[in-house]
C-alpha positions as CSV (number, residue, x, y, z in Angstrom):
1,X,72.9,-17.1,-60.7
2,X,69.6,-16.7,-62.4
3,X,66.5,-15.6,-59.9
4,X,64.4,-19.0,-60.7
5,X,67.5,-21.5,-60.2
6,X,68.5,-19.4,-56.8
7,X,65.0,-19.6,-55.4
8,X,64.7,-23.6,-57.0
9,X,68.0,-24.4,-54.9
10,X,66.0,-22.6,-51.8
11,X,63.0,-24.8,-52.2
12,X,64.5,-28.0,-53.0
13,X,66.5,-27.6,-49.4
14,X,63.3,-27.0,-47.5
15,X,61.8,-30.0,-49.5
16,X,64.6,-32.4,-49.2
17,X,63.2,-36.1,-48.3
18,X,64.0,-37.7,-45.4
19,X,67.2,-39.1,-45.1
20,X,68.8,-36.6,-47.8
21,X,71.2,-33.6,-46.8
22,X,70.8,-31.2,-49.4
23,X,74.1,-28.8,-50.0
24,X,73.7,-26.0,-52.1
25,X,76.7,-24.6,-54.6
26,X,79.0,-27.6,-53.6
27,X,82.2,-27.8,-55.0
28,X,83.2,-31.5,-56.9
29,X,87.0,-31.1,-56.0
30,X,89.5,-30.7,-53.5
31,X,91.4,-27.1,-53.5
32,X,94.3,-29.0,-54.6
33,X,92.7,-30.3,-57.8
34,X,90.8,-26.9,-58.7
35,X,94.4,-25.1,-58.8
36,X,95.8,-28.1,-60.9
37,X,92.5,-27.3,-63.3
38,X,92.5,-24.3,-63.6
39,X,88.7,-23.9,-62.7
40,X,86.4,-25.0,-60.1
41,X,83.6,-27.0,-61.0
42,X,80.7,-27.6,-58.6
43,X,77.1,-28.2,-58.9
44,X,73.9,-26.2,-57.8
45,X,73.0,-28.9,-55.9
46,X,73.9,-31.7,-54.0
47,X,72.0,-34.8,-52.7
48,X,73.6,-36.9,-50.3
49,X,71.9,-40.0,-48.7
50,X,72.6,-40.5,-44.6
51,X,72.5,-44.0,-44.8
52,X,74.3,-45.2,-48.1
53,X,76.2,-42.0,-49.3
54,X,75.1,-42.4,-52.2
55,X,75.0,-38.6,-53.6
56,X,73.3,-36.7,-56.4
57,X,74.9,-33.6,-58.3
58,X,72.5,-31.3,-59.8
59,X,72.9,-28.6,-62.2
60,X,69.7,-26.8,-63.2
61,X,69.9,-25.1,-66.4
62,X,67.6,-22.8,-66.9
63,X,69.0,-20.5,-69.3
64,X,72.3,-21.3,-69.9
65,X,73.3,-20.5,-73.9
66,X,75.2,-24.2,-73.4
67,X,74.5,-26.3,-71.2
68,X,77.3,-29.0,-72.3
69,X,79.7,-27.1,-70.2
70,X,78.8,-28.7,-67.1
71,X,78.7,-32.4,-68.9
72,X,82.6,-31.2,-69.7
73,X,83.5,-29.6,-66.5
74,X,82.1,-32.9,-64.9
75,X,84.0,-35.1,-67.2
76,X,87.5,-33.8,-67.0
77,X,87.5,-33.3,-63.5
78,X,86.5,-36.9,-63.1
79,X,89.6,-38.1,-65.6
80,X,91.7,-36.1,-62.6
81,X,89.7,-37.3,-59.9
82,X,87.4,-39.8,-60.4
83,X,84.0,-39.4,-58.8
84,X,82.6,-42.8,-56.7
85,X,80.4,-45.2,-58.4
86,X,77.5,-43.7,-56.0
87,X,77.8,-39.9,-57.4
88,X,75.5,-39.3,-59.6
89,X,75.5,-36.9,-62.0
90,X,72.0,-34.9,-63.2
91,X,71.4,-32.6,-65.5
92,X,67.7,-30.7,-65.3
93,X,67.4,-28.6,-68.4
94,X,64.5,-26.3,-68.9
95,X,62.4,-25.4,-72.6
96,X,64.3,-21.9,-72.4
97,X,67.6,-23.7,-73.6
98,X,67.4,-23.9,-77.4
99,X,66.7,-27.6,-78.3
100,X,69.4,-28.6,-80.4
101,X,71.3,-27.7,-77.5
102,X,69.7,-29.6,-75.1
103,X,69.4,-32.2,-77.5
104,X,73.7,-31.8,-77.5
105,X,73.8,-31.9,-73.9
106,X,71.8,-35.4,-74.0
107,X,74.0,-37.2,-76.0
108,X,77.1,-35.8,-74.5
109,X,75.4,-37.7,-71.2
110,X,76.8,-41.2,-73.2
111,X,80.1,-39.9,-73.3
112,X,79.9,-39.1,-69.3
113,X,78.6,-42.4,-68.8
114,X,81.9,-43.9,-71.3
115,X,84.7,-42.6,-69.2
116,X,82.6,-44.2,-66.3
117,X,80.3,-41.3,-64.3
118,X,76.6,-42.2,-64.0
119,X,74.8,-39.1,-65.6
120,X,71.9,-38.5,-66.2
121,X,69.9,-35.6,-68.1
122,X,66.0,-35.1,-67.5
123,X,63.5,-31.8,-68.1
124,X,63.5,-29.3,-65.8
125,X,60.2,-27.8,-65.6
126,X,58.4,-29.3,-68.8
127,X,55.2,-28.0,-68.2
128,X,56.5,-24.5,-68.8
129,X,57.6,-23.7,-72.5
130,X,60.3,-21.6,-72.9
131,X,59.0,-17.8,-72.9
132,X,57.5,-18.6,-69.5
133,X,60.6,-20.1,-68.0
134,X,62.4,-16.7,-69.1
135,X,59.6,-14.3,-67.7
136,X,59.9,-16.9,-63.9
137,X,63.7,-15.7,-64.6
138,X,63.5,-12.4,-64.0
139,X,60.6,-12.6,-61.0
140,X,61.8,-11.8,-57.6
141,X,61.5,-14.4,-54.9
142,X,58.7,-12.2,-53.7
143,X,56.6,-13.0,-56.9
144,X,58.0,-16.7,-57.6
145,X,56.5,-17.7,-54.3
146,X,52.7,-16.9,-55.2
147,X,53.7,-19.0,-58.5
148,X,53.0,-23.1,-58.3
149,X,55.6,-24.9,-59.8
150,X,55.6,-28.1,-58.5
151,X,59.0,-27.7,-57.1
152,X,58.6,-31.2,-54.8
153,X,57.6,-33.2,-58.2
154,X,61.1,-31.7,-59.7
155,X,63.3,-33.0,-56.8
156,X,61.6,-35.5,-57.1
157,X,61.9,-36.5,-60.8
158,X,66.3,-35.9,-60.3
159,X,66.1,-38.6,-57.2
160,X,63.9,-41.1,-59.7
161,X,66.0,-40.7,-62.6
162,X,68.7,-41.2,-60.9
163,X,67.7,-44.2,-58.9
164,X,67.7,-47.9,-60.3
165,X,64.4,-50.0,-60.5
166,X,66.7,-53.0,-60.9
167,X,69.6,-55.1,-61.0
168,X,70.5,-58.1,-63.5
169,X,74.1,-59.6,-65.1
170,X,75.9,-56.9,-63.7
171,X,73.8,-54.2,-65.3
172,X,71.8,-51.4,-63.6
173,X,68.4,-50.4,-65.2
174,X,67.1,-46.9,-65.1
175,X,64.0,-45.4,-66.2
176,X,65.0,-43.2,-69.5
177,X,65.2,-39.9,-68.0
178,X,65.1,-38.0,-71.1
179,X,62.9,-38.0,-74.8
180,X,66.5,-38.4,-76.6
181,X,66.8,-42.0,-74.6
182,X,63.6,-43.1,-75.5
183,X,64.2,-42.1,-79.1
184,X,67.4,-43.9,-79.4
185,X,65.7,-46.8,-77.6
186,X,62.9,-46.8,-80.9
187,X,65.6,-46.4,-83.1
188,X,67.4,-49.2,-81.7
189,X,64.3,-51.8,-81.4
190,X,63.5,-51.2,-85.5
191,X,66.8,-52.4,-85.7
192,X,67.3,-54.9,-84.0
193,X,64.0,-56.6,-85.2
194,X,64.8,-56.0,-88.8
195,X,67.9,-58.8,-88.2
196,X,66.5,-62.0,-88.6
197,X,69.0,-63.2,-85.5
198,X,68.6,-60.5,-83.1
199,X,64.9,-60.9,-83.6
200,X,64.3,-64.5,-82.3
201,X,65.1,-63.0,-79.1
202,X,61.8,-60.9,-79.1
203,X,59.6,-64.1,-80.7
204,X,56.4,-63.1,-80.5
205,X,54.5,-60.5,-77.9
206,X,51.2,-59.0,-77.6
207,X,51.9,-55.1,-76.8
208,X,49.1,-53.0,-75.9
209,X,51.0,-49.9,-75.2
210,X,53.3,-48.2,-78.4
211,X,55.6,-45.2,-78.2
212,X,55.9,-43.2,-81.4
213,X,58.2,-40.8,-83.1
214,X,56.5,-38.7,-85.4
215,X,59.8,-38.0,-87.2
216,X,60.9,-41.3,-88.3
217,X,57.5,-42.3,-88.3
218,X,58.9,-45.6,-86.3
219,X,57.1,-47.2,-82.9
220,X,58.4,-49.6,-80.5
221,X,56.8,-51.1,-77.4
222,X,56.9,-48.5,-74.2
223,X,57.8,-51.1,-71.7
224,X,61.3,-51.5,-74.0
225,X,61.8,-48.0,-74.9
226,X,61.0,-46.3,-71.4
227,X,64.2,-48.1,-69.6
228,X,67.9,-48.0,-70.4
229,X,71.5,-50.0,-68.7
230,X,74.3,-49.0,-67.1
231,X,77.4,-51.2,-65.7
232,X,77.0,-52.1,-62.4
233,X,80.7,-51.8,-60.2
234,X,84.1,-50.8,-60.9
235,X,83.8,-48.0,-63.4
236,X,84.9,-48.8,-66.8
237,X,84.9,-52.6,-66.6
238,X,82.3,-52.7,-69.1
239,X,82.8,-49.7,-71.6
240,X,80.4,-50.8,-74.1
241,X,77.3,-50.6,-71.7
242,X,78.4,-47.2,-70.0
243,X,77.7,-45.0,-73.3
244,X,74.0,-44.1,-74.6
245,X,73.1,-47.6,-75.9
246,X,70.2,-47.8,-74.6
247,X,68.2,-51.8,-74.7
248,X,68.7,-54.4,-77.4
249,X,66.3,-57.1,-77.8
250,X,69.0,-59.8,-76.5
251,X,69.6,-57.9,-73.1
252,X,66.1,-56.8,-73.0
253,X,64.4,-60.7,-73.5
254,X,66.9,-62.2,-70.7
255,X,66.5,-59.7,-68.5
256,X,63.0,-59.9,-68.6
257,X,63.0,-63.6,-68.4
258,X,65.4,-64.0,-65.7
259,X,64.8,-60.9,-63.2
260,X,61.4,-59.2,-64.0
261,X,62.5,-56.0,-62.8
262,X,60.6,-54.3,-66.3
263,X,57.0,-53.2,-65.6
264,X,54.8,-52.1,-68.2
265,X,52.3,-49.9,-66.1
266,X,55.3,-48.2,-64.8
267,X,57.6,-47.8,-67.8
268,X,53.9,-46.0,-69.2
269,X,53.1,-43.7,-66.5
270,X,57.0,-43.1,-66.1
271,X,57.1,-41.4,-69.6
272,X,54.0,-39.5,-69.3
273,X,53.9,-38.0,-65.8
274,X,57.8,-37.9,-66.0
275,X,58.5,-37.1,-69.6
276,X,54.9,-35.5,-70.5
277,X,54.1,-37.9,-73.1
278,X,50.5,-37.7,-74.4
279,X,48.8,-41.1,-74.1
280,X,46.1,-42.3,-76.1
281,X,44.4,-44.6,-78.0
282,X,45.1,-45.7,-81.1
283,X,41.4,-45.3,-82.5
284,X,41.7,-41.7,-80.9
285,X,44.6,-40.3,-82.6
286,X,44.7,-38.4,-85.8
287,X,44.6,-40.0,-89.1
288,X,48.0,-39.9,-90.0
289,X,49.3,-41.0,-87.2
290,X,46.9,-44.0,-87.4
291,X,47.8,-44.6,-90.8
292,X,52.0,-44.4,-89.3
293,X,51.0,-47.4,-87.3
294,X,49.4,-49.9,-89.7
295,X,52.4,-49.4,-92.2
296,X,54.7,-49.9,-89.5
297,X,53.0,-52.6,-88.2
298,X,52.6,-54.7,-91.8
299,X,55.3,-56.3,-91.7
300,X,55.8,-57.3,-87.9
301,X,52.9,-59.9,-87.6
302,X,55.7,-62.5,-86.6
303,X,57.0,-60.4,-83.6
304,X,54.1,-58.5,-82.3
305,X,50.4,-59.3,-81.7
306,X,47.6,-56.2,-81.8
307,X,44.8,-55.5,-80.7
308,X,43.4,-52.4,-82.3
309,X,40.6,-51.4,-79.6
310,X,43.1,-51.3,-77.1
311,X,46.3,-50.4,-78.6
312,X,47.2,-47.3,-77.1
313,X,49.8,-44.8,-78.2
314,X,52.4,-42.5,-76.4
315,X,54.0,-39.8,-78.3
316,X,56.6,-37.1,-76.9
317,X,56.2,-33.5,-77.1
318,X,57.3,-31.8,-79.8
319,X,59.1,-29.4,-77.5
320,X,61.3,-32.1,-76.9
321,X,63.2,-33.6,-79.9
């Protein structure tokens, strides 16, 4: 194992919150079910919770040339033996992995979430691009421990990702725990607005705070993109929720209106302490993102109302998509 996920696994133990055991190298399977495999999946980590049992799986990728093989190792075992609904599955991928790769290993979280495990993928390190993770790699322990890396706020970002902040129509809702969720999220909001029907479900809101992809040169309100859904209960009753499908406008409206469990202060700081979005405002951004914004916005006067001195505007690193 690589020096920096070997000495991570170290400090994660010593930090574990109260209530939590923390295992390290556990093994997913019985002995039984390896030998019918043919391999032995486990995960760097492991979370359990003394109260509910819930548990949390963690692999850390640091380095690793593919870090889809875990998502696959994961997802066969389960089809063999399926994991409880309260394992939880998380990926923590650091800016050493090549991007498309980790970009891969995001979307391949939907198709853990199809045959029914609750994954989750989320950055592992972000403030640390990717020749700096690879240099931490090859430290000794010795050296890594005059080094701050925030190891507490890691742990903790797995536990929060992996966590619901609510509960509605049989649906869990997470925070999106990676840029490719939030992305999908924008993508799926443009669309959704652009059909007349889908759209009356939005009416008409004021936003103050927009998140922006600087690829599509598309926006979407934060507090919409920053969460996504997961089936509640037996796995696979609802198959069509389990993937990466992110909100719509319908689930997202009666949600809202029913069982406020979406906060906008929340869903903002979530993706920029979490997800190291930049924020600012509109007015303080450069001119072609501004001029991004007011083409975008033309033509939505009927679903969204502005105000341009405080509109403000949170747009992912480029590291990450």
């Amino acid at each position: 194992m690589p020096s920096l996920a070997k000495y991570l696994q170290e400090k994660f133990k010593k930090q574990c919150p109260k209530g939590w055991v923390c295992i390290c190298e556990k093994k997913l399977v019985s002995h039984s079910i390896e030998r019918l495999l043919g391999y032995a999946p486990q995960a760097d980590m492991m979370l359990e919770n003394e109260f509910t049992g819930e548990r949390i799986w963690i692999e850390l990728e640091v380095s690793r040339a593919d870090p889809v093989a875990n998502h696959a190792k994961f997802s066969t075992a389960h089809l063999v033996e399926p994991l409880p609904q309260n394992n939880i599955f998380v990926s923590m991928v650091s800016r050493h992995v090549q991007r498309g790769r980790g970009n891969l290993a995001a979307y391949a979280i939907g198709l853990m979430r199809t045959v029914g495990i609750r994954a989750f993928q989320t950055p592992l390190l972000p403030a640390h691009n990717g020749d700096e993770i690879k240099h931490l790699n090859h430290l000794p322990h010795s050296e890594l421990k005059k080094i701050e890396l925030g190891e507490k706020k890691e742990l903790n970002r797995a536990i929060s990702v992996a966590g619901k902040v609510g509960q509605a129509h049989e649906i869990d809702i997470h925070f999106a725990a990676n840029v490719v969720e939030v992305i999908y999220n924008i993508y799926r909001w443009n669309q959704d607005i652009a059909d007349e029907e889908k759209a009356q479900h939005w009416q008409r809101r004021r936003i103050q705070y927009f998140v922006f992809n600087s690829k599509s040169k598309l926006f979407a309100p934060s507090k919409f993109a920053a969460y996504v859904k997961l089936a509640t209960g037996k796995q696979n009753s609802f198959p069509h929720l389990n993937g990466l499908t992110g909100m719509s406008l319908a689930s997202y409206s009666e949600i809202d209106y029913h069982y406020p469990v979406f906060d906008g202060n929340r869903a903002w700081k979530h993706l920029e302490e979490n997800l190291y979005f930049s924020k600012l405002l509109l007015k303080d951004t450069d001119k072609e993102t501004q001029e991004s914004f007011w083409k975008w916005s033309g033509g939505l006067e009927h679903c969204i109302q502005i105000n341009s001195a405080e509109t403000v505007i949170l747009i992912p690193p480029d590291w990450a998509y």
